[in-house]
C-alpha positions, -999 to 999 in steps of 0.1 A, spaced: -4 -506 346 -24 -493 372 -11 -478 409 -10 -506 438 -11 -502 473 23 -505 472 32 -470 453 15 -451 479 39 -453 507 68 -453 474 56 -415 464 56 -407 501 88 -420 505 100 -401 472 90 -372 491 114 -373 518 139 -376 490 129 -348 477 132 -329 505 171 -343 516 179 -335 476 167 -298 480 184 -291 515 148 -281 531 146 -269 567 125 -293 588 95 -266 583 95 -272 543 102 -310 546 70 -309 571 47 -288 549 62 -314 516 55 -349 535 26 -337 545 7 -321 512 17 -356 497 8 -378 529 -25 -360 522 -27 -365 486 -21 -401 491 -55 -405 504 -70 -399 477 -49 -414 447 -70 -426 420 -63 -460 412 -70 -463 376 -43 -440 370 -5 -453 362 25 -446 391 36 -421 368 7 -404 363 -3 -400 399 30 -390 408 28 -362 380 5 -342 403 24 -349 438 59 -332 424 42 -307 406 31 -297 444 59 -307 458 78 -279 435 50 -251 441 53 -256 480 92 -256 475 92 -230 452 116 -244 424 108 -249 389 129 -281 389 137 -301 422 160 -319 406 183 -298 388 212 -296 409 214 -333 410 204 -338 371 236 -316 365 259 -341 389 245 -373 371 250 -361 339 290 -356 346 294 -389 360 281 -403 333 304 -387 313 330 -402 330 318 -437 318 321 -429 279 360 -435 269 352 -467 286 318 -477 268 333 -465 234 360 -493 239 336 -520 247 317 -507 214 349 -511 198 358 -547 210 328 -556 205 318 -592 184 280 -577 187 279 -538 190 240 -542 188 242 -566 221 268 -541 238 247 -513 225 214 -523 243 232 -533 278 253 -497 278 214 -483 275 199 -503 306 228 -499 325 219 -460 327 188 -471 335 200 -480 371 205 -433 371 162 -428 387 162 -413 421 125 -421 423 137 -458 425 120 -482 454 154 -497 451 188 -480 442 220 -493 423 252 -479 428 263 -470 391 301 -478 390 289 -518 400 268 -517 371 291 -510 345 317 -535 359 292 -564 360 269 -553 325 286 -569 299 283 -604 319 254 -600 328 222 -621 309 191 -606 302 166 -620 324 137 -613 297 155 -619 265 139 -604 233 171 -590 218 167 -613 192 132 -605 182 146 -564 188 172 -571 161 148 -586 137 126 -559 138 155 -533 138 163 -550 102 129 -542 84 123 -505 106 122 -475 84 116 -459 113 125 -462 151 112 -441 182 135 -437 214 114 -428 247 137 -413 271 138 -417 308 163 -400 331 191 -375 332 227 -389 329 212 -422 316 207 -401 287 240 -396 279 244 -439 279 211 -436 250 233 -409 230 264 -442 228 234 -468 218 220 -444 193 254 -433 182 258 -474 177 224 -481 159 226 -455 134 261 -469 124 243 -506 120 212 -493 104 223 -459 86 186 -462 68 170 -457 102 154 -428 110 155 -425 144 139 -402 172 146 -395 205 115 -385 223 119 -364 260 94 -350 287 77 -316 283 88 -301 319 107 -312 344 95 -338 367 119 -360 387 149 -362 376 136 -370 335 152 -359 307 139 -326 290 146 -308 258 175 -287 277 199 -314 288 189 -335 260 200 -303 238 228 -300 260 242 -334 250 236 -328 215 204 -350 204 193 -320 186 224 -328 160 223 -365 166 189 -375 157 153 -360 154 151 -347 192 112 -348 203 92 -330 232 64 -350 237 46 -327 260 40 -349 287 41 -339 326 44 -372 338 76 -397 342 64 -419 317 49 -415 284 13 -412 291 0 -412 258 -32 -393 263 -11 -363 279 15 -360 246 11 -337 221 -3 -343 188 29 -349 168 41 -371 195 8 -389 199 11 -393 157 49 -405 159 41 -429 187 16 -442 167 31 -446 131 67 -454 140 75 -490 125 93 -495 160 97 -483 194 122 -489 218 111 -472 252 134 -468 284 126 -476 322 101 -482 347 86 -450 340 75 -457 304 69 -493 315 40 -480 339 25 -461 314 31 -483 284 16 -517 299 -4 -536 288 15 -527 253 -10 -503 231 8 -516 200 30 -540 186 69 -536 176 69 -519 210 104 -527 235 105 -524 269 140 -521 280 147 -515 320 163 -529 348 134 -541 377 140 -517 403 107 -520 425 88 -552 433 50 -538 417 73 -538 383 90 -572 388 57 -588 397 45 -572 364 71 -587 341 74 -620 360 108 -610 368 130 -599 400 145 -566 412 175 -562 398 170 -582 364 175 -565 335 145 -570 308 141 -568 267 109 -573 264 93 -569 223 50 -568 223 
Protein backbone atom coordinates (compact mmCIF):
# COMPACT_ATOMS: atom_id res chain seq x y z
CA UNK A 1 0.00 0.00 0.00
CA UNK A 2 0.83 3.33 -0.87
CA UNK A 3 1.42 6.60 1.75
CA UNK A 4 -1.91 8.66 2.39
CA UNK A 5 -2.34 11.99 3.48
CA UNK A 6 -2.77 10.66 6.61
CA UNK A 7 0.96 9.30 7.30
CA UNK A 8 2.40 12.66 6.80
CA UNK A 9 1.37 14.35 9.87
CA UNK A 10 1.95 10.31 11.52
CA UNK A 11 5.94 10.44 10.61
CA UNK A 12 5.89 14.07 11.90
CA UNK A 13 4.34 13.04 14.88
CA UNK A 14 6.83 9.95 15.18
CA UNK A 15 9.32 12.57 15.18
CA UNK A 16 8.48 14.20 18.37
CA UNK A 17 8.67 10.74 19.78
CA UNK A 18 11.74 10.35 18.77
CA UNK A 19 12.93 13.25 20.24
CA UNK A 20 11.13 12.66 24.00
CA UNK A 21 12.68 8.78 23.60
CA UNK A 22 16.31 10.29 23.12
CA UNK A 23 16.13 13.11 25.87
CA UNK A 24 16.97 15.92 23.21
CA UNK A 25 17.40 19.54 24.27
CA UNK A 26 14.70 21.75 22.67
CA UNK A 27 17.67 22.83 20.05
CA UNK A 28 17.94 19.06 18.75
CA UNK A 29 14.14 18.35 18.97
CA UNK A 30 13.90 21.79 16.79
CA UNK A 31 16.51 20.91 14.24
CA UNK A 32 14.59 16.89 14.16
CA UNK A 33 10.84 18.29 13.66
CA UNK A 34 12.01 20.42 11.43
CA UNK A 35 14.34 18.26 8.83
CA UNK A 36 11.19 15.91 8.75
CA UNK A 37 8.45 18.79 8.73
CA UNK A 38 10.58 19.60 5.67
CA UNK A 39 10.84 16.33 4.18
CA UNK A 40 7.24 15.82 4.47
CA UNK A 41 6.76 18.13 1.57
CA UNK A 42 7.95 16.32 -0.58
CA UNK A 43 7.06 12.52 0.28
CA UNK A 44 6.57 10.53 -2.76
CA UNK A 45 3.41 8.89 -2.79
CA UNK A 46 4.01 5.82 -4.72
CA UNK A 47 6.14 4.76 -2.01
CA UNK A 48 4.83 2.52 1.10
CA UNK A 49 4.70 4.29 4.93
CA UNK A 50 7.53 2.22 5.55
CA UNK A 51 9.53 3.04 2.89
CA UNK A 52 9.18 6.81 3.16
CA UNK A 53 9.73 6.67 6.72
CA UNK A 54 13.13 4.68 6.03
CA UNK A 55 14.65 7.95 4.83
CA UNK A 56 13.17 10.38 7.62
CA UNK A 57 14.90 8.20 10.66
CA UNK A 58 17.82 7.65 8.83
CA UNK A 59 18.03 11.63 9.16
CA UNK A 60 16.60 11.78 12.08
CA UNK A 61 19.65 9.59 13.53
CA UNK A 62 22.44 11.61 11.49
CA UNK A 63 21.06 14.98 12.95
CA UNK A 64 20.99 13.19 16.42
CA UNK A 65 24.00 11.47 16.07
CA UNK A 66 23.12 7.88 17.18
CA UNK A 67 23.42 4.85 15.25
CA UNK A 68 20.15 3.55 16.81
CA UNK A 69 17.44 5.97 18.34
CA UNK A 70 15.87 3.38 19.74
CA UNK A 71 18.18 1.26 21.63
CA UNK A 72 17.77 2.25 25.08
CA UNK A 73 14.08 1.58 24.75
CA UNK A 74 14.51 -1.78 22.53
CA UNK A 75 16.59 -3.05 25.62
CA UNK A 76 13.53 -2.03 28.17
CA UNK A 77 10.80 -3.78 25.84
CA UNK A 78 12.66 -6.76 25.51
CA UNK A 79 12.77 -7.33 29.46
CA UNK A 80 9.25 -6.81 29.91
CA UNK A 81 8.57 -9.08 27.58
CA UNK A 82 10.41 -11.38 29.35
CA UNK A 83 8.39 -10.99 32.11
CA UNK A 84 5.26 -12.37 30.20
CA UNK A 85 6.93 -15.91 29.33
CA UNK A 86 6.30 -18.23 32.52
CA UNK A 87 2.83 -17.00 31.94
CA UNK A 88 2.45 -17.69 28.00
CA UNK A 89 4.32 -21.09 28.48
CA UNK A 90 1.33 -22.14 30.77
CA UNK A 91 -1.31 -21.00 28.44
CA UNK A 92 0.76 -23.19 25.82
CA UNK A 93 0.50 -25.85 28.24
CA UNK A 94 -3.34 -25.74 28.95
CA UNK A 95 -3.87 -25.26 25.87
CA UNK A 96 -6.93 -27.54 23.82
CA UNK A 97 -5.26 -25.68 20.53
CA UNK A 98 -1.54 -24.63 21.04
CA UNK A 99 -1.56 -23.61 17.24
CA UNK A 100 -4.70 -21.07 18.16
CA UNK A 101 -2.75 -19.93 21.56
CA UNK A 102 0.36 -19.87 19.49
CA UNK A 103 -0.80 -17.26 16.81
CA UNK A 104 -2.59 -14.83 19.50
CA UNK A 105 0.79 -14.93 21.96
CA UNK A 106 2.45 -13.60 18.39
CA UNK A 107 -0.09 -10.57 17.81
CA UNK A 108 -0.26 -9.78 21.14
CA UNK A 109 3.46 -8.58 20.87
CA UNK A 110 2.45 -7.01 18.07
CA UNK A 111 0.68 -4.23 20.20
CA UNK A 112 5.23 -3.50 21.36
CA UNK A 113 5.70 -0.49 17.94
CA UNK A 114 6.39 2.93 19.17
CA UNK A 115 5.80 4.24 15.65
CA UNK A 116 2.10 3.35 16.40
CA UNK A 117 -0.78 6.09 15.39
CA UNK A 118 -2.35 4.40 18.31
CA UNK A 119 -0.72 2.70 21.41
CA UNK A 120 -1.85 -0.39 23.59
CA UNK A 121 -0.73 -0.70 26.93
CA UNK A 122 0.83 -4.38 26.90
CA UNK A 123 -0.15 -5.89 30.32
CA UNK A 124 -4.18 -5.32 29.04
CA UNK A 125 -3.33 -7.23 26.09
CA UNK A 126 -2.19 -10.24 27.54
CA UNK A 127 -5.14 -10.36 30.05
CA UNK A 128 -7.84 -9.92 27.41
CA UNK A 129 -5.83 -12.12 24.24
CA UNK A 130 -6.96 -15.48 24.79
CA UNK A 131 -10.78 -14.13 24.66
CA UNK A 132 -10.41 -12.18 22.29
CA UNK A 133 -11.84 -13.25 18.42
CA UNK A 134 -9.98 -12.56 15.55
CA UNK A 135 -11.64 -9.90 13.66
CA UNK A 136 -10.24 -11.31 10.17
CA UNK A 137 -10.26 -14.97 10.77
CA UNK A 138 -7.98 -17.11 8.42
CA UNK A 139 -6.51 -19.30 11.16
CA UNK A 140 -8.18 -22.06 9.56
CA UNK A 141 -6.95 -21.62 6.05
CA UNK A 142 -3.18 -20.78 8.13
CA UNK A 143 -3.44 -24.26 9.62
CA UNK A 144 -4.16 -25.89 6.39
CA UNK A 145 -1.47 -24.58 4.77
CA UNK A 146 0.89 -25.15 7.77
CA UNK A 147 -0.02 -28.99 7.18
CA UNK A 148 1.32 -29.41 3.50
CA UNK A 149 4.49 -26.49 4.13
CA UNK A 150 7.91 -27.91 3.73
CA UNK A 151 8.93 -24.70 4.37
CA UNK A 152 7.76 -21.57 6.33
CA UNK A 153 9.22 -17.91 6.42
CA UNK A 154 8.71 -15.69 9.61
CA UNK A 155 9.00 -11.78 8.86
CA UNK A 156 9.77 -10.03 12.01
CA UNK A 157 8.57 -6.81 13.26
CA UNK A 158 9.57 -5.18 16.52
CA UNK A 159 11.87 -5.54 19.57
CA UNK A 160 10.27 -7.33 22.66
CA UNK A 161 7.52 -8.64 20.34
CA UNK A 162 10.23 -10.74 19.21
CA UNK A 163 10.62 -12.50 22.13
CA UNK A 164 6.47 -13.41 21.93
CA UNK A 165 7.59 -14.92 17.92
CA UNK A 166 10.44 -17.02 19.69
CA UNK A 167 7.11 -18.86 22.09
CA UNK A 168 4.96 -19.28 18.60
CA UNK A 169 7.97 -20.62 16.83
CA UNK A 170 9.08 -22.62 19.81
CA UNK A 171 5.20 -23.98 19.44
CA UNK A 172 5.11 -24.56 15.61
CA UNK A 173 8.13 -26.45 15.39
CA UNK A 174 6.80 -28.84 18.14
CA UNK A 175 3.36 -29.33 15.83
CA UNK A 176 5.21 -29.44 12.57
CA UNK A 177 8.82 -30.90 13.52
CA UNK A 178 9.14 -31.37 9.39
CA UNK A 179 8.98 -27.60 9.05
CA UNK A 180 11.78 -25.69 8.19
CA UNK A 181 11.32 -22.53 9.44
CA UNK A 182 13.02 -18.99 9.13
CA UNK A 183 12.94 -16.09 10.97
CA UNK A 184 13.70 -13.19 8.77
CA UNK A 185 14.95 -9.57 10.56
CA UNK A 186 15.88 -5.96 9.37
CA UNK A 187 19.34 -5.07 8.03
CA UNK A 188 19.95 -1.92 10.45
CA UNK A 189 18.20 -0.43 12.92
CA UNK A 190 15.32 1.58 12.15
CA UNK A 191 12.55 2.28 14.75
CA UNK A 192 12.46 0.20 17.17
CA UNK A 193 12.64 -3.27 14.53
CA UNK A 194 14.20 -6.28 15.30
CA UNK A 195 17.87 -6.81 13.96
CA UNK A 196 20.22 -9.67 13.81
CA UNK A 197 21.72 -8.47 17.47
CA UNK A 198 18.69 -8.74 19.64
CA UNK A 199 17.34 -11.44 17.54
CA UNK A 200 20.85 -13.26 18.30
CA UNK A 201 20.50 -12.16 21.69
CA UNK A 202 17.29 -14.13 22.19
CA UNK A 203 18.66 -17.08 20.56
CA UNK A 204 17.01 -17.33 17.01
CA UNK A 205 20.32 -18.06 15.73
CA UNK A 206 19.96 -21.67 17.74
CA UNK A 207 16.27 -21.77 17.29
CA UNK A 208 15.64 -21.68 13.67
CA UNK A 209 17.42 -20.44 10.42
CA UNK A 210 17.89 -16.55 11.60
CA UNK A 211 17.78 -14.22 8.33
CA UNK A 212 18.98 -10.62 7.65
CA UNK A 213 17.12 -9.50 4.92
CA UNK A 214 18.97 -6.34 4.30
CA UNK A 215 16.26 -4.04 4.30
CA UNK A 216 16.40 -0.31 5.71
CA UNK A 217 12.98 0.08 5.95
CA UNK A 218 10.22 -1.12 8.81
CA UNK A 219 8.66 -3.39 6.58
CA UNK A 220 9.89 -5.87 4.16
CA UNK A 221 10.22 -3.90 1.02
CA UNK A 222 11.08 -6.53 -1.25
CA UNK A 223 12.99 -4.58 -3.86
CA UNK A 224 15.48 -3.25 -0.95
CA UNK A 225 16.29 -7.17 0.44
CA UNK A 226 19.07 -8.97 -0.40
CA UNK A 227 19.27 -11.60 -2.85
CA UNK A 228 18.95 -14.65 -0.57
CA UNK A 229 16.13 -12.98 1.12
CA UNK A 230 14.56 -11.83 -2.10
CA UNK A 231 15.07 -15.88 -3.24
CA UNK A 232 13.57 -17.17 0.29
CA UNK A 233 10.63 -14.76 0.09
CA UNK A 234 10.04 -16.00 -3.08
CA UNK A 235 10.31 -19.88 -2.92
CA UNK A 236 9.13 -20.42 0.65
CA UNK A 237 5.88 -22.77 0.45
CA UNK A 238 4.55 -20.23 3.20
CA UNK A 239 4.89 -16.99 4.82
CA UNK A 240 3.68 -15.75 7.84
CA UNK A 241 4.66 -11.99 8.19
CA UNK A 242 4.15 -9.79 11.35
CA UNK A 243 2.61 -6.16 11.77
CA UNK A 244 1.68 -3.09 10.15
CA UNK A 245 5.00 -2.56 8.94
CA UNK A 246 5.19 -5.68 6.63
CA UNK A 247 1.46 -5.13 5.95
CA UNK A 248 2.43 -1.65 4.25
CA UNK A 249 4.90 -3.07 2.26
CA UNK A 250 3.38 -6.48 1.56
CA UNK A 251 -0.12 -5.23 0.19
CA UNK A 252 -1.66 -5.86 -2.34
CA UNK A 253 -0.16 -9.56 -1.56
CA UNK A 254 2.88 -10.36 -4.22
CA UNK A 255 2.13 -14.02 -3.78
CA UNK A 256 -0.03 -16.57 -2.42
CA UNK A 257 0.29 -18.73 0.89
CA UNK A 258 1.23 -15.27 2.23
CA UNK A 259 -0.29 -14.36 6.23
CA UNK A 260 -0.75 -11.15 7.45
CA UNK A 261 -0.89 -11.30 11.17
CA UNK A 262 -1.29 -7.71 13.17
CA UNK A 263 -3.32 -5.92 15.37
CA UNK A 264 -4.93 -2.54 13.43
CA UNK A 265 -3.21 0.11 15.13
CA UNK A 266 -3.78 3.25 12.72
CA UNK A 267 -6.94 4.05 10.83
CA UNK A 268 -5.00 4.09 6.86
CA UNK A 269 -4.35 0.19 7.97
CA UNK A 270 -7.88 -0.59 9.27
CA UNK A 271 -9.44 1.13 6.26
CA UNK A 272 -7.12 -1.25 4.21
CA UNK A 273 -8.29 -4.52 5.77
CA UNK A 274 -11.88 -3.45 6.19
CA UNK A 275 -11.26 -3.73 9.83
CA UNK A 276 -11.09 -1.35 13.01
CA UNK A 277 -8.18 -0.09 15.26
CA UNK A 278 -7.65 -2.39 17.70
CA UNK A 279 -8.92 -5.68 15.82
CA UNK A 280 -6.59 -8.21 15.59
CA UNK A 281 -6.31 -9.83 11.90
CA UNK A 282 -5.21 -13.38 10.21
CA UNK A 283 -5.44 -12.69 6.99
CA UNK A 284 -4.10 -15.80 4.22
CA UNK A 285 -3.67 -14.37 0.27
Amino acid sequence: MKIDNACVECIINQSRRVTEAIRADSALSKRMVERVEALGEKFDFTQSPPEVASDVYEQMAEIAGMDDLYGELKAHTTEKAKTFIPQLHQELDNSSNKLLTAIKIAVAGNVIDLAAEVTFDLHEEMEKIFETNFAYDDVDKLESALETASTLLYIGDNVGEHIFDYLCIETLQQLYPKLEISYMVRGNPIINDVTMVEAKEAGFDKLCNLVDSGVNTPGFAYERANEASQKLFNEADLIITKGMGNYECLSPAPRTNLCYLLKVKCNVVATSLGQQVGDIVCKMS
